[in-house]
C-alpha positions as YAML, in Angstrom:
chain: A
units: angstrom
residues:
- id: 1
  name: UNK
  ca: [19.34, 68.92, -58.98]
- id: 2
  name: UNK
  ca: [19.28, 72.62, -59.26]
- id: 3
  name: UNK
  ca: [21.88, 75.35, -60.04]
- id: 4
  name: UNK
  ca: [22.78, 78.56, -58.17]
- id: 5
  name: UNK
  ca: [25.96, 79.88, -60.22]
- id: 6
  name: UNK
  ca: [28.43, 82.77, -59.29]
- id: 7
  name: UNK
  ca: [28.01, 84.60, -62.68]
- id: 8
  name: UNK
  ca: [24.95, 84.87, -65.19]
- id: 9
  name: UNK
  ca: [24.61, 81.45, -66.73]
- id: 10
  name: UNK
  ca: [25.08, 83.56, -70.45]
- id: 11
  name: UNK
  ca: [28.73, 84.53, -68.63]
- id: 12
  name: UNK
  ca: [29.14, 80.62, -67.82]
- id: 13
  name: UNK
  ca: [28.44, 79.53, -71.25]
- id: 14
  name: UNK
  ca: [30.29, 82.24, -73.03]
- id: 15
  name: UNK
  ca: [33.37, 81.52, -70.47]
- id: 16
  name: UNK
  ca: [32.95, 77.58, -72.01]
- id: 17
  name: UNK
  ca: [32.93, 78.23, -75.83]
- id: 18
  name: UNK
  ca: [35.96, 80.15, -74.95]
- id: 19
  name: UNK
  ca: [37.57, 77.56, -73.29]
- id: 20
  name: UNK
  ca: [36.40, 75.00, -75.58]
- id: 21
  name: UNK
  ca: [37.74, 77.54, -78.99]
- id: 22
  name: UNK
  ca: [41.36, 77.71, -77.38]
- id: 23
  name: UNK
  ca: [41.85, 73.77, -76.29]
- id: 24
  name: UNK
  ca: [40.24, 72.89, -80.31]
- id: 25
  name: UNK
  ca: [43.71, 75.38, -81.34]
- id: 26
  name: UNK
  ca: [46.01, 73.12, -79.08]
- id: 27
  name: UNK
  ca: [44.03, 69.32, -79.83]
- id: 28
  name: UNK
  ca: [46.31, 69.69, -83.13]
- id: 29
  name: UNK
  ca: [49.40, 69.65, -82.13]
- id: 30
  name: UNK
  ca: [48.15, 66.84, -78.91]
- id: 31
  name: UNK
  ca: [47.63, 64.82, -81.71]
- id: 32
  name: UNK
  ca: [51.13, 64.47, -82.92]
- id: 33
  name: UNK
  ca: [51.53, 62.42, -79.69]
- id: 34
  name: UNK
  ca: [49.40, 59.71, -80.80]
- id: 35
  name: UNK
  ca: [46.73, 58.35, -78.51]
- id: 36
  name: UNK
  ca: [48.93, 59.18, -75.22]
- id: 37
  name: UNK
  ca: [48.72, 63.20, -76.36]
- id: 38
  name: UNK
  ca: [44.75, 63.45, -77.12]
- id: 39
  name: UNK
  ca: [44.40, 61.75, -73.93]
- id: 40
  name: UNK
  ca: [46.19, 64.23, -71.76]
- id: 41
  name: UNK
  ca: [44.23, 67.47, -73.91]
- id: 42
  name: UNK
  ca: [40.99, 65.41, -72.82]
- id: 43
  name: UNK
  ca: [41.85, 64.97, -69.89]
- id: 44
  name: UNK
  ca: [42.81, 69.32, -69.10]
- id: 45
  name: UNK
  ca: [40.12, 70.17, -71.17]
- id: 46
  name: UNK
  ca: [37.97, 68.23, -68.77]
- id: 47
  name: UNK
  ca: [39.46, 69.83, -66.11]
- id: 48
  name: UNK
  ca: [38.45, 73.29, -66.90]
- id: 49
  name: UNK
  ca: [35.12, 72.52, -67.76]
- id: 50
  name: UNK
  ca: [34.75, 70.63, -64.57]
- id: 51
  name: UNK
  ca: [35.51, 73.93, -62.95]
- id: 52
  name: UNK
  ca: [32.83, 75.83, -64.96]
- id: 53
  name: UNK
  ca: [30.24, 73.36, -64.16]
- id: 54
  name: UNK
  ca: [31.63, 73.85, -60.64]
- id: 55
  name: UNK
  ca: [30.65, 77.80, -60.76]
- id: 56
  name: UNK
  ca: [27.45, 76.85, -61.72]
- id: 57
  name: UNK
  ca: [27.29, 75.60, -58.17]
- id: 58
  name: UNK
  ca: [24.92, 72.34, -58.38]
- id: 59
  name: UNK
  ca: [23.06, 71.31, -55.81]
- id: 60
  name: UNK
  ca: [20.15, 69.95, -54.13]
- id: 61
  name: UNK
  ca: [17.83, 71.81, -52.44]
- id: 62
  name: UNK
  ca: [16.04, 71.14, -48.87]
- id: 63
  name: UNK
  ca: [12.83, 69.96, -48.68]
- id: 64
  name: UNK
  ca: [11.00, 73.48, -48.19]
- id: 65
  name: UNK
  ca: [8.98, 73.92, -44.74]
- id: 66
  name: UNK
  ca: [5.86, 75.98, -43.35]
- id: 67
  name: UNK
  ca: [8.55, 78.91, -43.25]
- id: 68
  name: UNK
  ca: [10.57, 78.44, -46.25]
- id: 69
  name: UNK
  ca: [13.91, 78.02, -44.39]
- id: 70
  name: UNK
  ca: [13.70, 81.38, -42.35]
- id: 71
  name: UNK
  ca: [15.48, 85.09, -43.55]
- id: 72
  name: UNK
  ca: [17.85, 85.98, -46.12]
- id: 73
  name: UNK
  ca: [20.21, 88.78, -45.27]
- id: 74
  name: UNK
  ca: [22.09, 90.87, -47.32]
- id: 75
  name: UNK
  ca: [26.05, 92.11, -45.96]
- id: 76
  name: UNK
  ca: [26.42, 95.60, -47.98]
- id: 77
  name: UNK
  ca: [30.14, 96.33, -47.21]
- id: 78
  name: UNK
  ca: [32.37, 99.69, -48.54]
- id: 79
  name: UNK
  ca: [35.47, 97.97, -49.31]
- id: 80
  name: UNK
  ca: [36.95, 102.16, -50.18]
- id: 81
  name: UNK
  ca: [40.25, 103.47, -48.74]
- id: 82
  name: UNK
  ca: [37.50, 104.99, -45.96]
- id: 83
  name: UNK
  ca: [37.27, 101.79, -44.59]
- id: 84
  name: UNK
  ca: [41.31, 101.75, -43.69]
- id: 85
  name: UNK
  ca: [41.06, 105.06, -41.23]
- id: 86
  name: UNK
  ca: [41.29, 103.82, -37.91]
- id: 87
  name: UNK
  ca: [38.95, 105.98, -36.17]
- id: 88
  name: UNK
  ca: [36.56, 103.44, -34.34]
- id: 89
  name: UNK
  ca: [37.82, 102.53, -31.08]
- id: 90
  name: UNK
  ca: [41.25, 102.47, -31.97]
- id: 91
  name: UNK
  ca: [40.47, 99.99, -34.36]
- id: 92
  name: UNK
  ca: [39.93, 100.67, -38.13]
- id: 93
  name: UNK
  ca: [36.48, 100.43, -39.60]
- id: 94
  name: UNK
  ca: [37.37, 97.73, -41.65]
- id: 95
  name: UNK
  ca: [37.65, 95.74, -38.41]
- id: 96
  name: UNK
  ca: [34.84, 96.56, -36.65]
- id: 97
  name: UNK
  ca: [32.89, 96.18, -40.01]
- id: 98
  name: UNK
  ca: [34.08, 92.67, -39.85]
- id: 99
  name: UNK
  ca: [33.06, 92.22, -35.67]
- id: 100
  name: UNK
  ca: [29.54, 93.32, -36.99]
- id: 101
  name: UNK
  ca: [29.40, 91.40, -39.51]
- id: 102
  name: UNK
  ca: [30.35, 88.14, -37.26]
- id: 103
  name: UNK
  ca: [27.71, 89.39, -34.52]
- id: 104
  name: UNK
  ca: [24.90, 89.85, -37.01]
- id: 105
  name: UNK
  ca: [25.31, 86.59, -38.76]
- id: 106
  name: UNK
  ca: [25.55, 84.74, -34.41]
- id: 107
  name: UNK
  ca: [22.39, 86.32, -34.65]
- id: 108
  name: UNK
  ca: [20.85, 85.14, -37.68]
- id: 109
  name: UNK
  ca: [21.79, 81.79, -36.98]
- id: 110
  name: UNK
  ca: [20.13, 79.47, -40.05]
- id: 111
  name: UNK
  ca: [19.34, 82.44, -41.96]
- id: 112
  name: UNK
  ca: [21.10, 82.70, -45.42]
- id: 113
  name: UNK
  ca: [23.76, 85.11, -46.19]
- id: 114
  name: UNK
  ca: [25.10, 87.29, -49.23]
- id: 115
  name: UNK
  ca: [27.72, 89.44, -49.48]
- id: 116
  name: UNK
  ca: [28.11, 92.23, -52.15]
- id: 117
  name: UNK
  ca: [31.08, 94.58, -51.79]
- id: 118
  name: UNK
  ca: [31.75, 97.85, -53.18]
- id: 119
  name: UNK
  ca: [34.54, 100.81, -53.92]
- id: 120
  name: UNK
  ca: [33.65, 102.75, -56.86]
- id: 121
  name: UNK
  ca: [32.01, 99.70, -58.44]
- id: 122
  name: UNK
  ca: [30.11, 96.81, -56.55]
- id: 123
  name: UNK
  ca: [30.97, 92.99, -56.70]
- id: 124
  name: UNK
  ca: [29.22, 90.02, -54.91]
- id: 125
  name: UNK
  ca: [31.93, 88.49, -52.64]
- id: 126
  name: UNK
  ca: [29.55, 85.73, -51.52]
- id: 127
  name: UNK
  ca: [26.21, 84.43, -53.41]
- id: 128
  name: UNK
  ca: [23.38, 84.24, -51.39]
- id: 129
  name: UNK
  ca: [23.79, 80.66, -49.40]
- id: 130
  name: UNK
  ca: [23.17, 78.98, -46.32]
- id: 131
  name: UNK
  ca: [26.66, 77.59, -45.60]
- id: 132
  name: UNK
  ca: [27.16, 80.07, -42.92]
- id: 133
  name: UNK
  ca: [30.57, 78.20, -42.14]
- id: 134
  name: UNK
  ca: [32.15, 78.50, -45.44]
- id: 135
  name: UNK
  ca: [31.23, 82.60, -45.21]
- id: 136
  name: UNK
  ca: [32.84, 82.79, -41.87]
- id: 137
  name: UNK
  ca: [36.79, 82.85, -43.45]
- id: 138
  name: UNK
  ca: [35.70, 85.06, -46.21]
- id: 139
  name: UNK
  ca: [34.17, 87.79, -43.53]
- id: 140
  name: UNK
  ca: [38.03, 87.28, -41.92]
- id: 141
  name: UNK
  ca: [39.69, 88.04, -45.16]
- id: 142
  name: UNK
  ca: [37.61, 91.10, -45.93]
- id: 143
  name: UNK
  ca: [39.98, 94.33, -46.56]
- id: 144
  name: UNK
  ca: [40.05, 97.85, -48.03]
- id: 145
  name: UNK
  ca: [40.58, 97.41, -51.74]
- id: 146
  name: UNK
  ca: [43.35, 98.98, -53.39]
- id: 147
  name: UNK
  ca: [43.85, 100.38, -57.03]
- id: 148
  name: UNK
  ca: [42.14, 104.08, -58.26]
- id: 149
  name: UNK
  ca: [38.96, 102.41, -58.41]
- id: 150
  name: UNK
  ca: [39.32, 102.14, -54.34]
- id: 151
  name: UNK
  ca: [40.26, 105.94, -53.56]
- id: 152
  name: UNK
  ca: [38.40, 107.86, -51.37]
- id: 153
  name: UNK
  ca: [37.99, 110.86, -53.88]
- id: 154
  name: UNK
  ca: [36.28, 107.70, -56.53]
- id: 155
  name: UNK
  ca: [34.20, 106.08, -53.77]
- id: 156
  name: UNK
  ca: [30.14, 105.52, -54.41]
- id: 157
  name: UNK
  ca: [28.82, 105.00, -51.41]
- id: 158
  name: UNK
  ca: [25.62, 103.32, -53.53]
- id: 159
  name: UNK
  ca: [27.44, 101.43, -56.05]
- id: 160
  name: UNK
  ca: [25.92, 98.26, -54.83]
- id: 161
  name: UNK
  ca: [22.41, 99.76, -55.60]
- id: 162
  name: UNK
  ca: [21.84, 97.72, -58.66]
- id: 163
  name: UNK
  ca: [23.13, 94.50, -57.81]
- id: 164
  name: UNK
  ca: [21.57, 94.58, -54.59]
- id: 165
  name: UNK
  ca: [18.03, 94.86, -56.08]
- id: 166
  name: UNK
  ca: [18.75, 92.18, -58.74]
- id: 167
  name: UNK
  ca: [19.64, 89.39, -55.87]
- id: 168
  name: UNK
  ca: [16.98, 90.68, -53.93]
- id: 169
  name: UNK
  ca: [14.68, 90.15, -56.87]
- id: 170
  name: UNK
  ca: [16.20, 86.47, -57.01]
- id: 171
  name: UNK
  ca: [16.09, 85.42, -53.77]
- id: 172
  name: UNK
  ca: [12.23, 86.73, -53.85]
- id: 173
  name: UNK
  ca: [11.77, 84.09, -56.78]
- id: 174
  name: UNK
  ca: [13.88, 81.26, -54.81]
- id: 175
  name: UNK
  ca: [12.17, 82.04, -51.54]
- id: 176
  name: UNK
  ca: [8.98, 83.99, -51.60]
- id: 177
  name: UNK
  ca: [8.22, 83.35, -47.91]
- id: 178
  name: UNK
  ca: [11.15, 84.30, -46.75]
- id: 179
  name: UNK
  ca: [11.86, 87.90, -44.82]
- id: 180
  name: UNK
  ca: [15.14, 89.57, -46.80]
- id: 181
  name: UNK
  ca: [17.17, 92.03, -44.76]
- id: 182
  name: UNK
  ca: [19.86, 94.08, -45.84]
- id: 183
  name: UNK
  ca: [22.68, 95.52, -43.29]
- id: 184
  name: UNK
  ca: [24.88, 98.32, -44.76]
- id: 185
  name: UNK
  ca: [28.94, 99.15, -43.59]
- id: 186
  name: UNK
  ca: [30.07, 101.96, -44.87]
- id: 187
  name: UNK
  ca: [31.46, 105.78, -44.43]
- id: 188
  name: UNK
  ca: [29.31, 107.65, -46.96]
- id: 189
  name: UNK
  ca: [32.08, 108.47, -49.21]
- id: 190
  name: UNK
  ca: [32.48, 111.97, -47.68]
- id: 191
  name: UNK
  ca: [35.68, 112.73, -49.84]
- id: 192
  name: UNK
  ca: [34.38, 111.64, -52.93]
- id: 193
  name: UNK
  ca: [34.34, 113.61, -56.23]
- id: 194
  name: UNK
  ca: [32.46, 111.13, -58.30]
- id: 195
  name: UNK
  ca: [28.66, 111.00, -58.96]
- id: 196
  name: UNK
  ca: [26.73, 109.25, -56.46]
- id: 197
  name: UNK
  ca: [24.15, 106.48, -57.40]
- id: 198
  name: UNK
  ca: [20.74, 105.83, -55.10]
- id: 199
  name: UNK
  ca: [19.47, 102.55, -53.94]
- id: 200
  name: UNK
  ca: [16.45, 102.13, -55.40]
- id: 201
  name: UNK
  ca: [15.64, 98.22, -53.75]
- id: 202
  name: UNK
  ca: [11.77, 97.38, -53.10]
- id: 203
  name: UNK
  ca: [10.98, 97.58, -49.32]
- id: 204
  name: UNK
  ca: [12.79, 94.76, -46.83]
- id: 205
  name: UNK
  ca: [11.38, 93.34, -44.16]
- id: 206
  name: UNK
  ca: [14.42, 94.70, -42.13]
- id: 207
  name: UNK
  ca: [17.84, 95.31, -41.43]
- id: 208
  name: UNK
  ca: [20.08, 98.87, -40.66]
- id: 209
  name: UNK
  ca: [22.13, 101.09, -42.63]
- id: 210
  name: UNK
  ca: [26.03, 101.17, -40.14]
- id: 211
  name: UNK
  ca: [27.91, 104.34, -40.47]
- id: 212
  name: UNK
  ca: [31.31, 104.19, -39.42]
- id: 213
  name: UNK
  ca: [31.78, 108.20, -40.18]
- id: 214
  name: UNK
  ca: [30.56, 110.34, -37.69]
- id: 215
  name: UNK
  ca: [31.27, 113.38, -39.72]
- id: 216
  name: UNK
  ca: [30.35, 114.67, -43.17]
- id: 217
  name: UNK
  ca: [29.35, 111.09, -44.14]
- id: 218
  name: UNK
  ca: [26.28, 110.87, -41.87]
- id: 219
  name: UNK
  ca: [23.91, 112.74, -44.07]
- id: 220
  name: UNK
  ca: [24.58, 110.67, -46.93]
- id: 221
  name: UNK
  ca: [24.60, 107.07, -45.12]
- id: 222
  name: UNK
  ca: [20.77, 108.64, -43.36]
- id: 223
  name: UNK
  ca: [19.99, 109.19, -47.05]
- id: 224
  name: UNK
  ca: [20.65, 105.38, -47.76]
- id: 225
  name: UNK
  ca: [18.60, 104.58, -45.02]
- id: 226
  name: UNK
  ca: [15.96, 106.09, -45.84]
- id: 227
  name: UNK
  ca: [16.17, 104.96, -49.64]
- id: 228
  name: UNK
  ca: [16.39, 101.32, -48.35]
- id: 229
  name: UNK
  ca: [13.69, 102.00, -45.88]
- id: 230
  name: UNK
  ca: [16.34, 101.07, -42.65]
- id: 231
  name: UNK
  ca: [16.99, 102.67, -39.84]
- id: 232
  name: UNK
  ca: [20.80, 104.58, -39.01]
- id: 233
  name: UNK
  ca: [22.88, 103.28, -36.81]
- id: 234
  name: UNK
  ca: [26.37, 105.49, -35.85]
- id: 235
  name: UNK
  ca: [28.89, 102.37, -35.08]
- id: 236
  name: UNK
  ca: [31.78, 105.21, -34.27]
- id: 237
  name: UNK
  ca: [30.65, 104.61, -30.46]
- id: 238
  name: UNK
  ca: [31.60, 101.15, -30.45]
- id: 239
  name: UNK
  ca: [28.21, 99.90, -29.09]
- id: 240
  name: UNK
  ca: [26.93, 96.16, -29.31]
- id: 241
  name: UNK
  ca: [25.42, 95.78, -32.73]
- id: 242
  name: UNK
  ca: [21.84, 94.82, -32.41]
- id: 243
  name: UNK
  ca: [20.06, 92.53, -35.09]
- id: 244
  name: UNK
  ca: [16.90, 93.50, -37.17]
- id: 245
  name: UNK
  ca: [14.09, 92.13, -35.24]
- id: 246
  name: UNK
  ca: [11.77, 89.73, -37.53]
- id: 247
  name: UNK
  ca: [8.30, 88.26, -37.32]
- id: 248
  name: UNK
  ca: [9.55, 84.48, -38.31]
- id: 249
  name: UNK
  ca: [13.41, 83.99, -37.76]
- id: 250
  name: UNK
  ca: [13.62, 82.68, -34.67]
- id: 251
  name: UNK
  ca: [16.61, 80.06, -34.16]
- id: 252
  name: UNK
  ca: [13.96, 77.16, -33.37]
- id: 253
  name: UNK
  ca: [12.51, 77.58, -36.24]
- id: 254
  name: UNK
  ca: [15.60, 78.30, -38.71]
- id: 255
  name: UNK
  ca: [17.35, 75.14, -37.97]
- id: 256
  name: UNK
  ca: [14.38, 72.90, -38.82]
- id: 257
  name: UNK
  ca: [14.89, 73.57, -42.39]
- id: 258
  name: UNK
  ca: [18.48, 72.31, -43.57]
- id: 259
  name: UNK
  ca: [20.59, 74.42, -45.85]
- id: 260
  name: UNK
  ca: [20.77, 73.90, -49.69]
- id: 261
  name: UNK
  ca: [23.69, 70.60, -50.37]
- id: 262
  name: UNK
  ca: [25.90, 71.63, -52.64]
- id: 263
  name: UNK
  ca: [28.19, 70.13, -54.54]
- id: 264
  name: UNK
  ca: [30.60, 72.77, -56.28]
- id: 265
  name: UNK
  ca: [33.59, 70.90, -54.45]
- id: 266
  name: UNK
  ca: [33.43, 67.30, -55.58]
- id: 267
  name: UNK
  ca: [33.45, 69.03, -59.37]
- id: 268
  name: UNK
  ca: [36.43, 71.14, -58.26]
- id: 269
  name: UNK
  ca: [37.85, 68.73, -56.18]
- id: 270
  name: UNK
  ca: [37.99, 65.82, -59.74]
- id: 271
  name: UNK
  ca: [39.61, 69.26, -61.50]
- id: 272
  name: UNK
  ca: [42.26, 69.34, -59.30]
- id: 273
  name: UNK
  ca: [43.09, 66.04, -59.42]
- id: 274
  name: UNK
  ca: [43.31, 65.80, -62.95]
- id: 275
  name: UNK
  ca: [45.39, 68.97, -63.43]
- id: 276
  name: UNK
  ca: [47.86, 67.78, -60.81]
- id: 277
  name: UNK
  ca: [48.06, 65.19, -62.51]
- id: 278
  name: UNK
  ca: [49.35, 67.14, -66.05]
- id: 279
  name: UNK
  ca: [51.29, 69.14, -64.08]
- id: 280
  name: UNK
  ca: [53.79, 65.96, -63.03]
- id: 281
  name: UNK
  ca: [53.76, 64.88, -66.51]
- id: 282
  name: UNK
  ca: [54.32, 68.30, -67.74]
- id: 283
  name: UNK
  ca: [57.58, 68.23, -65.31]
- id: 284
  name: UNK
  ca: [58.58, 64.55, -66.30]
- id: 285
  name: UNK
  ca: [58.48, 65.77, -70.00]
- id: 286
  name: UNK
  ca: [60.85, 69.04, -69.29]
- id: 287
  name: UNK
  ca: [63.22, 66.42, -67.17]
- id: 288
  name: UNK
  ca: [63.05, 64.13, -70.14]
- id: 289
  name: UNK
  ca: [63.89, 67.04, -72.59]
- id: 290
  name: UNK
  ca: [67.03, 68.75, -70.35]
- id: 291
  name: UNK
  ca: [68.38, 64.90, -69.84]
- id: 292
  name: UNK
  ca: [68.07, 64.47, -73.97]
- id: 293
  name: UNK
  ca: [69.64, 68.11, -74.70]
- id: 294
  name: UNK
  ca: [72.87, 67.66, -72.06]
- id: 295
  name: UNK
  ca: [73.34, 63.79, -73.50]
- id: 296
  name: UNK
  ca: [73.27, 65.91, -76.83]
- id: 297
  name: UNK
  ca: [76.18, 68.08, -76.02]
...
């Protein structure tokens, strides 16, 4: 059993004693219900530590072969109020971000994917994984943010530059045989006020920086590029987005090597259950009260 969690495990375990601190306030008053009451605040409390455990996403790992499960690949995506113009195609960029994004990961087929987002500040939108189906709806649902944070004058088009090296840095622990490639989408914040960051990742083995601003925000995406050590590709043409070539990613070989089995969901999945379950008591109790109070009157 291993564990691959969503946030630092120090996050995890601070997010528990939290949790843990404000049911202990409420296990008080439970009390005054006798047996029946500490029984439901076990059984909530429970619940929401099931779901912590949950986001420390426990699983089993594949045996490891001669290639160590093929590539991982990085999805860099500028989630700014750039990403709304519709300017490529007739489509906006956000859209044909997400076609590229759907045609590179065809491509990859049995690599592993993460997904790290950014406005002004970055965020990873998708842990690095092999469960290229469950990514699939969350490439659909990608949109331009919205909030200050997301406005074109606040964009940084290398706000991800830190938290890309970090899981690149991981995944070079979890997988040291394994090629990493990193694919950029962005407009190179051309309208942007604030102070730009640079990406300052060790070399990949591959990948492309994808501008989808023909205009002032070339120079800065080539400057990415060069800093990640990718080549530039203009997407404003609309062309057929080509995949990094690599020297051991090849589908035969990827789909020897079966993806990490998680088990997040049957954690999540007992959560659920149980809360449901204090929900319809919850309910029967208010019934229970508004029948008492109008026999009352």
């Amino acid at each position: 059993m291993t564990f691959d969690p969503v946030l630092p495990p120090v996050a995890l375990a601070a997010l528990a004693v939290v949790i843990l601190a404000l049911r202990a306030v409420v296990l008080r008053s439970a009390t005054r219900s006798g047996r029946w009451g500490v029984l439901r605040w076990a059984a909530t409390t429970g619940a929401l530590m099931l779901v912590v455990l949950a986001a420390a996403r426990p699983g089993v790992d594949a045996e490891p072969t001669a290639d160590d499960a093929g590539a991982n690949v990085f999805f860099v995506v500028d989630l700014s109020a750039d990403s709304a113009i519709a300017d490529v195609g007739g489509s906006t960029r956000m859209s044909a971000i997400r076609e590229d994004i759907d045609a590179l990961m065809a491509a990859h087929e049995g690599a592993r994917f993460g997904v790290i987002t950014f406005t002004s500040r970055p965020a990873v939108a998708w842990p690095l994984s092999g469960d290229a189906w469950s990514l699939r709806p969350l490439v659909d649902t990608l949109s331009p943010a919205v909030g200050p944070n997301a406005a074109a004058d606040q964009a940084n088009a290398a706000a991800a530059a830190n938290v890309l090296r970090y899981q690149l840095i991981a995944a070079r622990q979890r997988y040291p045989q394994a090629e990493e490639l990193v694919y950029y989408f962005g407009s190179g914040a051309a309208q942007s006020t604030s102070p730009q960051s640079e990406f300052a990742a060790e070399a990949v083995d591959g990948g492309a920086v994808f501008g989808y601003d023909a205009g002032d925000g070339a120079a800065r995406l080539r400057a990415i590029s060069d800093q990640l050590g990718v080549p530039y590709v203009n997407r404003a043409a609309g062309d057929p987005v080509r995949a990094a070539e690599t020297g051991s990613a090849d589908a035969a070989t990827l789909t020897e090597s079966p993806p990490r089995t998680e088990y997040y969901w049957v954690l999540t999945s007992l959560a659920s259950a149980l809360l449901l379950i204090e929900i319809g008591l919850t309910v029967r109790d208010l019934r229970r009260t508004r029948l008492s109070d109008r026999a009352g009157r």
